[in-house]
PDB file of N, CA, C, O and CB in Angstrom:
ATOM      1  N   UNK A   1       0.832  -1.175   0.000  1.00  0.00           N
ATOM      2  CA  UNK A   1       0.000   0.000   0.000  1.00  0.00           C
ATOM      3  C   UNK A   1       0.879   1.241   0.000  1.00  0.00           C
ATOM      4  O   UNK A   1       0.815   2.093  -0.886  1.00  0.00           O
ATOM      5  CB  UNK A   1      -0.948  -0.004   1.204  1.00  0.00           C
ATOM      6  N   UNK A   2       1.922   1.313   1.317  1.00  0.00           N
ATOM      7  CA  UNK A   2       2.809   2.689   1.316  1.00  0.00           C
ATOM      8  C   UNK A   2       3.467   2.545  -0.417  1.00  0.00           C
ATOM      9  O   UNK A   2       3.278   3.448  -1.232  1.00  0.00           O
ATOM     10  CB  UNK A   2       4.348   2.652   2.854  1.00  0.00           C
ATOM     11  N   UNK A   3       4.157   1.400  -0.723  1.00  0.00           N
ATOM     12  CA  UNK A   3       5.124   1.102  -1.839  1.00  0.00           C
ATOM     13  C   UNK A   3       3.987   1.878  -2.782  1.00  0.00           C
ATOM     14  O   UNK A   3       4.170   3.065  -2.511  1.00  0.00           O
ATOM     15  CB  UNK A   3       5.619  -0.758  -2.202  1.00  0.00           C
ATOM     16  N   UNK A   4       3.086   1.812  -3.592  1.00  0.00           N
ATOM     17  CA  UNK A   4       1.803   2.477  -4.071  1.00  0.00           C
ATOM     18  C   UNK A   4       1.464   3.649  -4.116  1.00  0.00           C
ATOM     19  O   UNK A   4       1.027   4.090  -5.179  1.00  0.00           O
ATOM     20  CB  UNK A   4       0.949   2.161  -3.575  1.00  0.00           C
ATOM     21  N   UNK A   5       1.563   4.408  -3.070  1.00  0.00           N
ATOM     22  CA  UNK A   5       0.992   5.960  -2.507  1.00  0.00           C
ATOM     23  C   UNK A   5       2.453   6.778  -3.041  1.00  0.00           C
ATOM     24  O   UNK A   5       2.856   7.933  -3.185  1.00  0.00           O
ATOM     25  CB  UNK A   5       0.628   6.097  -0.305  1.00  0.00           C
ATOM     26  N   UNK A   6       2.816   5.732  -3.176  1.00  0.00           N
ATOM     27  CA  UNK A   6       4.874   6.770  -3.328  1.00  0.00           C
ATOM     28  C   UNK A   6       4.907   6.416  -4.869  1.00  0.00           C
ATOM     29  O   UNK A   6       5.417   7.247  -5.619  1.00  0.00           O
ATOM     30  CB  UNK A   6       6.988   5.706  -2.136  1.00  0.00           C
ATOM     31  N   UNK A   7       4.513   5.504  -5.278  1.00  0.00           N
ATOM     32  CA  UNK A   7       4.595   5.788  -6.682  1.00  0.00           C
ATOM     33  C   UNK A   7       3.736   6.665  -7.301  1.00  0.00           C
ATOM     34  O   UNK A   7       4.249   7.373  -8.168  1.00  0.00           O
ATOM     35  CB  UNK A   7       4.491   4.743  -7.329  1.00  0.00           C
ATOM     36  N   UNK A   8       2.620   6.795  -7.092  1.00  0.00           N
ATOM     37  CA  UNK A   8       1.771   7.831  -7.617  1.00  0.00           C
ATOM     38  C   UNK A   8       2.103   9.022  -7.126  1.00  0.00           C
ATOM     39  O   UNK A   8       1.648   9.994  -7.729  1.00  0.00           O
ATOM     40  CB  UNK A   8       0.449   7.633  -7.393  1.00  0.00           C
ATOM     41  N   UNK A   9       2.773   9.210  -6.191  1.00  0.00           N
ATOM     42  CA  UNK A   9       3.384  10.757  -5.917  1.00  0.00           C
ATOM     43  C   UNK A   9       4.364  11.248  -7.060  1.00  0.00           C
ATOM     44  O   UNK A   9       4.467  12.322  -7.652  1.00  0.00           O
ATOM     45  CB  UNK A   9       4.310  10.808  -4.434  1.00  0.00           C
ATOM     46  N   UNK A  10       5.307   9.583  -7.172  1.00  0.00           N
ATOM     47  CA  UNK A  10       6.328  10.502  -7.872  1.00  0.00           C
ATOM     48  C   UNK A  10       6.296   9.894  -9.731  1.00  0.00           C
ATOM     49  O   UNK A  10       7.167  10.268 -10.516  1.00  0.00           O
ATOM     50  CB  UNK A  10       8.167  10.234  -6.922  1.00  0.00           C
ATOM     51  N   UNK A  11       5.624   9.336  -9.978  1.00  0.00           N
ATOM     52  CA  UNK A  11       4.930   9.262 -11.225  1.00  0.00           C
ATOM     53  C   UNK A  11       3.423   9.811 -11.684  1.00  0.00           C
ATOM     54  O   UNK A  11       2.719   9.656 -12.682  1.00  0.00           O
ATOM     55  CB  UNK A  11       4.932   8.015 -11.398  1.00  0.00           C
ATOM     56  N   UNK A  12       3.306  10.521 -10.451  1.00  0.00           N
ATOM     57  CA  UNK A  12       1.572  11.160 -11.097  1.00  0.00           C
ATOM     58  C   UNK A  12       0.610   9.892 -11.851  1.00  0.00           C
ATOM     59  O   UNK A  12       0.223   9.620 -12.988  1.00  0.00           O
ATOM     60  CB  UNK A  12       1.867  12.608 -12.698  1.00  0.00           C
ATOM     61  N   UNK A  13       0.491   9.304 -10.439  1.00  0.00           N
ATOM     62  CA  UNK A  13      -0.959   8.282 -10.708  1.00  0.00           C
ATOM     63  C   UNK A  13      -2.280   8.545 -10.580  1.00  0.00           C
ATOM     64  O   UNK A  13      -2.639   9.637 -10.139  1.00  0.00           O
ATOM     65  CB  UNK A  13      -1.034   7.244  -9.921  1.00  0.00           C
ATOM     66  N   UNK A  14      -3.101   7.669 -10.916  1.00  0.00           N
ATOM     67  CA  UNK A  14      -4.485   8.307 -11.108  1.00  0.00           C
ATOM     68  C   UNK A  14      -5.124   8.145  -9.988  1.00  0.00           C
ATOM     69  O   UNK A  14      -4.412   7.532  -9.192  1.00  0.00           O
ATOM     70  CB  UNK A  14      -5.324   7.783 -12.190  1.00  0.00           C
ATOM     71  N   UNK A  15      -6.388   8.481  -9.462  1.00  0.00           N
ATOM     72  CA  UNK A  15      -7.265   8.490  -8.942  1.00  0.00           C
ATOM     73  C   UNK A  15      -7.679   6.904  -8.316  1.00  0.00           C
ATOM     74  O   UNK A  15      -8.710   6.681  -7.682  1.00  0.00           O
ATOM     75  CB  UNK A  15      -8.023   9.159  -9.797  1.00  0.00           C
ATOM     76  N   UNK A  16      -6.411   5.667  -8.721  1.00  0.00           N
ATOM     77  CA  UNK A  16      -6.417   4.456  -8.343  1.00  0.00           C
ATOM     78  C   UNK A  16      -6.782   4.098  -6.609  1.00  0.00           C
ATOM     79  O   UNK A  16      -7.615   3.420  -6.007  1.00  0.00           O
ATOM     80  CB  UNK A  16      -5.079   4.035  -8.809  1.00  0.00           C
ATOM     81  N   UNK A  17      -5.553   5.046  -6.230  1.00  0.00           N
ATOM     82  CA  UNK A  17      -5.116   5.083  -4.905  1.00  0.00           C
ATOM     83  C   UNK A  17      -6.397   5.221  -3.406  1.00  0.00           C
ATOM     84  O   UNK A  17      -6.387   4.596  -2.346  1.00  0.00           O
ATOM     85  CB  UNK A  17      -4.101   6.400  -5.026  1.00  0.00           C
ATOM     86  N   UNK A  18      -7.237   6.131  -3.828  1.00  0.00           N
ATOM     87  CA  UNK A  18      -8.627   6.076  -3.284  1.00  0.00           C
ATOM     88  C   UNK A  18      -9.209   5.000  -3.225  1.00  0.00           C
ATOM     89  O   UNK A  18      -9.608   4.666  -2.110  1.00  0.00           O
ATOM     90  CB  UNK A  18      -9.442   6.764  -3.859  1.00  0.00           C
ATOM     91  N   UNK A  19      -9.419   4.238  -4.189  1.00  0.00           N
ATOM     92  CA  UNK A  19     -10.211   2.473  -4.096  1.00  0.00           C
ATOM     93  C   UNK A  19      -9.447   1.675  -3.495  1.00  0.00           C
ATOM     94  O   UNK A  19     -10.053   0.726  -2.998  1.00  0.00           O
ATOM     95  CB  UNK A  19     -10.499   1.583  -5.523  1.00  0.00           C
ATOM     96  N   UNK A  20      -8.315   1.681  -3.336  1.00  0.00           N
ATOM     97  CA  UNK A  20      -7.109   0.896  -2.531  1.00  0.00           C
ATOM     98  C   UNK A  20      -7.051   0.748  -1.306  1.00  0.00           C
ATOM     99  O   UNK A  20      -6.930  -0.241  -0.584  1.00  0.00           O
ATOM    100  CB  UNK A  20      -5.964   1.365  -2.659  1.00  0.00           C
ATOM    101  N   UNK A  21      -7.223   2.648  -0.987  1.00  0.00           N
ATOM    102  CA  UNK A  21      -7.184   3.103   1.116  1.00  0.00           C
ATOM    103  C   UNK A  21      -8.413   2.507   1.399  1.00  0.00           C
ATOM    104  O   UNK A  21      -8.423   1.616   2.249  1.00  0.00           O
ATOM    105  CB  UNK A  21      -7.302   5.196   1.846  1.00  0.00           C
ATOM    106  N   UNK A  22      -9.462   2.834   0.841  1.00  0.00           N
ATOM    107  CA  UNK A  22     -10.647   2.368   0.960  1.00  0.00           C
ATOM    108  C   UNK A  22     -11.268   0.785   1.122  1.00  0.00           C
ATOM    109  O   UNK A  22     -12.298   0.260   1.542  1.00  0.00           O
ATOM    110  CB  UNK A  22     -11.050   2.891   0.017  1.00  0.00           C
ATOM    111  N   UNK A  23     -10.355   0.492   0.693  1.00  0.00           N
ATOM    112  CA  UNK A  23     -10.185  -1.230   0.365  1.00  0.00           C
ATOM    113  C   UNK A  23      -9.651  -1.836   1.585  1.00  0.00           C
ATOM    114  O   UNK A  23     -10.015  -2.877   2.133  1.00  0.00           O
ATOM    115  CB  UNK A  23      -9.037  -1.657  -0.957  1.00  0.00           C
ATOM    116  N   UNK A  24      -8.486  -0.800   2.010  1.00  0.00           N
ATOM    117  CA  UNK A  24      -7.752  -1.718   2.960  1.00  0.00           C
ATOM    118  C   UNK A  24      -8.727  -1.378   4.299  1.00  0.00           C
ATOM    119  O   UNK A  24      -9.312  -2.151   5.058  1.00  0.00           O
ATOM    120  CB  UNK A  24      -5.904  -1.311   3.152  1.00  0.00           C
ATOM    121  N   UNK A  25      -8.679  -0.276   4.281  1.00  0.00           N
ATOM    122  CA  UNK A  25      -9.565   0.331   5.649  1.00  0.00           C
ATOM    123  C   UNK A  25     -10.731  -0.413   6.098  1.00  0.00           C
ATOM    124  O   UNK A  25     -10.936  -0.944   7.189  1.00  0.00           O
ATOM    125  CB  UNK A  25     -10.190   1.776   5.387  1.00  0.00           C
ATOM    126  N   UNK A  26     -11.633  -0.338   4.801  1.00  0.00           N
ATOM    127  CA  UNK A  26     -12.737  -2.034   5.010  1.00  0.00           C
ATOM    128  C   UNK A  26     -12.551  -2.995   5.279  1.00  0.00           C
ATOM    129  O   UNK A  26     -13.241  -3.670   6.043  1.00  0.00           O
ATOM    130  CB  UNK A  26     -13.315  -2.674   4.180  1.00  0.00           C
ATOM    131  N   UNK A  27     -11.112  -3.473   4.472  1.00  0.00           N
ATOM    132  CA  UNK A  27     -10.188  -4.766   5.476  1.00  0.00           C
ATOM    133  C   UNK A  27     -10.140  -5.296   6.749  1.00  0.00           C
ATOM    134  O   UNK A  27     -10.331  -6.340   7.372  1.00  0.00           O
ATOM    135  CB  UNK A  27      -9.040  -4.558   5.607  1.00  0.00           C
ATOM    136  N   UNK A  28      -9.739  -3.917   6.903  1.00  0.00           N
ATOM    137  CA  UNK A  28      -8.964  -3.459   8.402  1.00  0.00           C
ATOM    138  C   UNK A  28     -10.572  -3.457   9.383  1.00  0.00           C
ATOM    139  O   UNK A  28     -10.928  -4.254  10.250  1.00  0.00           O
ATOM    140  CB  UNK A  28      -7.914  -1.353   8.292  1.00  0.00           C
ATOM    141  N   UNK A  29     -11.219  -2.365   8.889  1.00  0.00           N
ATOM    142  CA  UNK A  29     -12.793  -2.938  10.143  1.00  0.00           C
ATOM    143  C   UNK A  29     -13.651  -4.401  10.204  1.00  0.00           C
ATOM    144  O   UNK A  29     -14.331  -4.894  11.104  1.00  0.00           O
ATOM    145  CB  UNK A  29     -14.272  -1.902   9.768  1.00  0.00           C
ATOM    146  N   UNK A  30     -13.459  -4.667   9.432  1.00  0.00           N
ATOM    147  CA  UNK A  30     -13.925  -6.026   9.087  1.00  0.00           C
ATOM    148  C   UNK A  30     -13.387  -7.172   9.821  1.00  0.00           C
ATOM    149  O   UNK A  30     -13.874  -8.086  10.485  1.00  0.00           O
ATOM    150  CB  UNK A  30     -13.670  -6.269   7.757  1.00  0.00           C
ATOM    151  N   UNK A  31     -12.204  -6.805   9.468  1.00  0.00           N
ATOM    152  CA  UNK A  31     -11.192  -8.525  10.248  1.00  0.00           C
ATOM    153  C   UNK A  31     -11.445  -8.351  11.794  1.00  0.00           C
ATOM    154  O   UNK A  31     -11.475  -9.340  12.527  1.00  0.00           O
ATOM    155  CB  UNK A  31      -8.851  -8.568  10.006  1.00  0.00           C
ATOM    156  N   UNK A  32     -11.653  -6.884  12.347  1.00  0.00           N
ATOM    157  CA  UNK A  32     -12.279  -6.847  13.816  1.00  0.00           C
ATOM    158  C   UNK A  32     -13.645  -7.673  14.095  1.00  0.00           C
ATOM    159  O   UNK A  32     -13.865  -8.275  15.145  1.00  0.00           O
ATOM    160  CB  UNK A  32     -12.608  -5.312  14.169  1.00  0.00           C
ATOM    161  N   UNK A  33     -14.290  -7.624  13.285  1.00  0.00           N
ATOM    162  CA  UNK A  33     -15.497  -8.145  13.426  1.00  0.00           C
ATOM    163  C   UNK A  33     -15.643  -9.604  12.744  1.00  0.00           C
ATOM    164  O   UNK A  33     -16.811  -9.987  12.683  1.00  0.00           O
ATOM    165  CB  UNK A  33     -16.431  -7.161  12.892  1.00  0.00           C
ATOM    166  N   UNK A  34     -14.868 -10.312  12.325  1.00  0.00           N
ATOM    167  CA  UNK A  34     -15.031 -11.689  11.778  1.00  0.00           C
ATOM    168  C   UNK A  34     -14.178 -12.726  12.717  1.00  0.00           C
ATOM    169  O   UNK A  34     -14.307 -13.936  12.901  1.00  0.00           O
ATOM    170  CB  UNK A  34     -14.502 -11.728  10.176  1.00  0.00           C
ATOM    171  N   UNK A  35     -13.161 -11.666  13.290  1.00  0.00           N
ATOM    172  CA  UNK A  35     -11.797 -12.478  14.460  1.00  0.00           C
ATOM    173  C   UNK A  35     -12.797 -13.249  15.185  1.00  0.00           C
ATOM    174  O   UNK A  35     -13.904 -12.820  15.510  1.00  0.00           O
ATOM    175  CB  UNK A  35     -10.666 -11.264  15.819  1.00  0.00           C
ATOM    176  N   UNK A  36     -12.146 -14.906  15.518  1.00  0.00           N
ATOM    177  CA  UNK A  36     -13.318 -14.980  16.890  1.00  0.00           C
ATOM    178  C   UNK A  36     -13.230 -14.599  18.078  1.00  0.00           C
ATOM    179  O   UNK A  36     -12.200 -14.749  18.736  1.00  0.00           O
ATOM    180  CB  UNK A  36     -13.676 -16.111  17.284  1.00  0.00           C
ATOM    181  N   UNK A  37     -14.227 -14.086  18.497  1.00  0.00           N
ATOM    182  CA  UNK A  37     -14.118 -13.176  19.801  1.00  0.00           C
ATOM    183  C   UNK A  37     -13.974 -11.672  19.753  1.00  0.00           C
ATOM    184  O   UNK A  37     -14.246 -10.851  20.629  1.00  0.00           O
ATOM    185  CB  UNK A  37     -12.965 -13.583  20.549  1.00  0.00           C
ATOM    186  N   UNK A  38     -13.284 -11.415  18.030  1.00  0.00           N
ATOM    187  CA  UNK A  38     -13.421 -10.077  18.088  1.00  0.00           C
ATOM    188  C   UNK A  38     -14.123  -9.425  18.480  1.00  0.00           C
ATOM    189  O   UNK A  38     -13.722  -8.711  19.399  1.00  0.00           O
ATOM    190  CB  UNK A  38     -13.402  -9.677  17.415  1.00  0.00           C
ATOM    191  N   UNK A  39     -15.560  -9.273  18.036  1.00  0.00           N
ATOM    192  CA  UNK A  39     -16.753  -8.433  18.179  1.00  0.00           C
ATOM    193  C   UNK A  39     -16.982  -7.968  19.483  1.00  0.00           C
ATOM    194  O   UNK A  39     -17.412  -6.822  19.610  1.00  0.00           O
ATOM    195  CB  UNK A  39     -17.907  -9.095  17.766  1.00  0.00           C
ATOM    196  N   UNK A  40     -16.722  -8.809  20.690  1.00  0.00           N
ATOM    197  CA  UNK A  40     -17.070  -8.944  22.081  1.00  0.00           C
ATOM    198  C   UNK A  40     -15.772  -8.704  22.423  1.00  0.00           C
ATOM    199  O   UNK A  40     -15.839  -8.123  23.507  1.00  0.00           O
ATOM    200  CB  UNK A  40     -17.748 -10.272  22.632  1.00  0.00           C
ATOM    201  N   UNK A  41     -14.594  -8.828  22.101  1.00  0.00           N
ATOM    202  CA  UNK A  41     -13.517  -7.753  22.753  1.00  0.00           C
ATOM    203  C   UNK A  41     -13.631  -6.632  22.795  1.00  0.00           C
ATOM    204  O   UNK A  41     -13.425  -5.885  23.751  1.00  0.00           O
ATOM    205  CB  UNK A  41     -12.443  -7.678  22.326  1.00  0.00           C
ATOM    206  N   UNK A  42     -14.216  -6.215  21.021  1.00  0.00           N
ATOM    207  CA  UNK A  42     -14.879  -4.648  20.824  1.00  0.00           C
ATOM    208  C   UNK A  42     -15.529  -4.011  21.572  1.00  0.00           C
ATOM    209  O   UNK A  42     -15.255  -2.971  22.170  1.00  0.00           O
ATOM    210  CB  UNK A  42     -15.659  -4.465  19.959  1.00  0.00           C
ATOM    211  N   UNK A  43     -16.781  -4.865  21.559  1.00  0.00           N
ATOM    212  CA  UNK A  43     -17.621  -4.102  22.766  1.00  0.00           C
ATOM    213  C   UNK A  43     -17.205  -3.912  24.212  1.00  0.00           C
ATOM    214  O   UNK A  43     -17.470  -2.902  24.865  1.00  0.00           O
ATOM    215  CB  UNK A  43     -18.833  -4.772  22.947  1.00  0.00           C
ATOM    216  N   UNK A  44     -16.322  -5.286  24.801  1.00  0.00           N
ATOM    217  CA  UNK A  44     -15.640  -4.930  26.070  1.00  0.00           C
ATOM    218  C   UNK A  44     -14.838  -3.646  26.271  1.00  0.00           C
ATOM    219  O   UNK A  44     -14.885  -2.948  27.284  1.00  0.00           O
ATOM    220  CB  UNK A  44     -14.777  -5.936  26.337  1.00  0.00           C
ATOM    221  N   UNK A  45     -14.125  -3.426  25.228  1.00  0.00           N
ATOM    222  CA  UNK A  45     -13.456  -2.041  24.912  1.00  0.00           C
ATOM    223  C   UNK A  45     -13.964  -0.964  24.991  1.00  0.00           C
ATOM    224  O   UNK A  45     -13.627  -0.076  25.775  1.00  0.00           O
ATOM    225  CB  UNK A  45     -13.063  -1.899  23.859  1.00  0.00           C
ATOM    226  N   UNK A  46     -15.138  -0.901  23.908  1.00  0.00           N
ATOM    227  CA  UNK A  46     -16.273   0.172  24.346  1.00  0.00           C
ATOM    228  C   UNK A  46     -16.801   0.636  25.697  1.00  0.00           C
ATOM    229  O   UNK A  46     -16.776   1.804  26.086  1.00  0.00           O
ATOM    230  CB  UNK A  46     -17.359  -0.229  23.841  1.00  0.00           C
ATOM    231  N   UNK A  47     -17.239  -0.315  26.308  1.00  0.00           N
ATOM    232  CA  UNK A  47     -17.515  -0.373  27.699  1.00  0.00           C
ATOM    233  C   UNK A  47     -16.629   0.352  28.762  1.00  0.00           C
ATOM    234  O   UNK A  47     -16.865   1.377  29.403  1.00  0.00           O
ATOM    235  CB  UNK A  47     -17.526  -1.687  28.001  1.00  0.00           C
ATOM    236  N   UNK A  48     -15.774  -0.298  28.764  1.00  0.00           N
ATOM    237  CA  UNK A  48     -14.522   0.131  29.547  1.00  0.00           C
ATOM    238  C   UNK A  48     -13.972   1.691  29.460  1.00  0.00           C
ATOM    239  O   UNK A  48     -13.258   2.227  30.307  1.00  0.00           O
ATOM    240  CB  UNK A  48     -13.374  -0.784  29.036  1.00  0.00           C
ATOM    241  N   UNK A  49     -14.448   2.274  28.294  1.00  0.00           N
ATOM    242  CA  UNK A  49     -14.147   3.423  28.225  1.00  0.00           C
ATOM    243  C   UNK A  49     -14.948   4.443  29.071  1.00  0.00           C
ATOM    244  O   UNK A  49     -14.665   5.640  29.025  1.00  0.00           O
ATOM    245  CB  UNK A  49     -14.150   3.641  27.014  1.00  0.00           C
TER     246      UNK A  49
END
């Protein structure tokens, strides 16, 4: 992803890079919520705050 964001800086890439962050970021909330036990660590977390 970083390797990516640096090429389109310094080759002037397109508008790719947006569907990518976006991609991973959905990744990234997701695998919280599919982990087992994730979901309910989450909320323990929540709580605790």
């Amino acid at each position: 992803m970083g390797i990516q964001l640096v090429f389109a800086v310094l080759f002037g890439g397109g508008q790719d890079w947006i569907a990518d962050l976006a991609g991973f970021v959905t990744g990234f909330v997701l695998t919280t919520a599919l982990v087992p036990g994730g979901l309910a660590r989450l909320i323990a977390a929540v709580r605790n705050r």
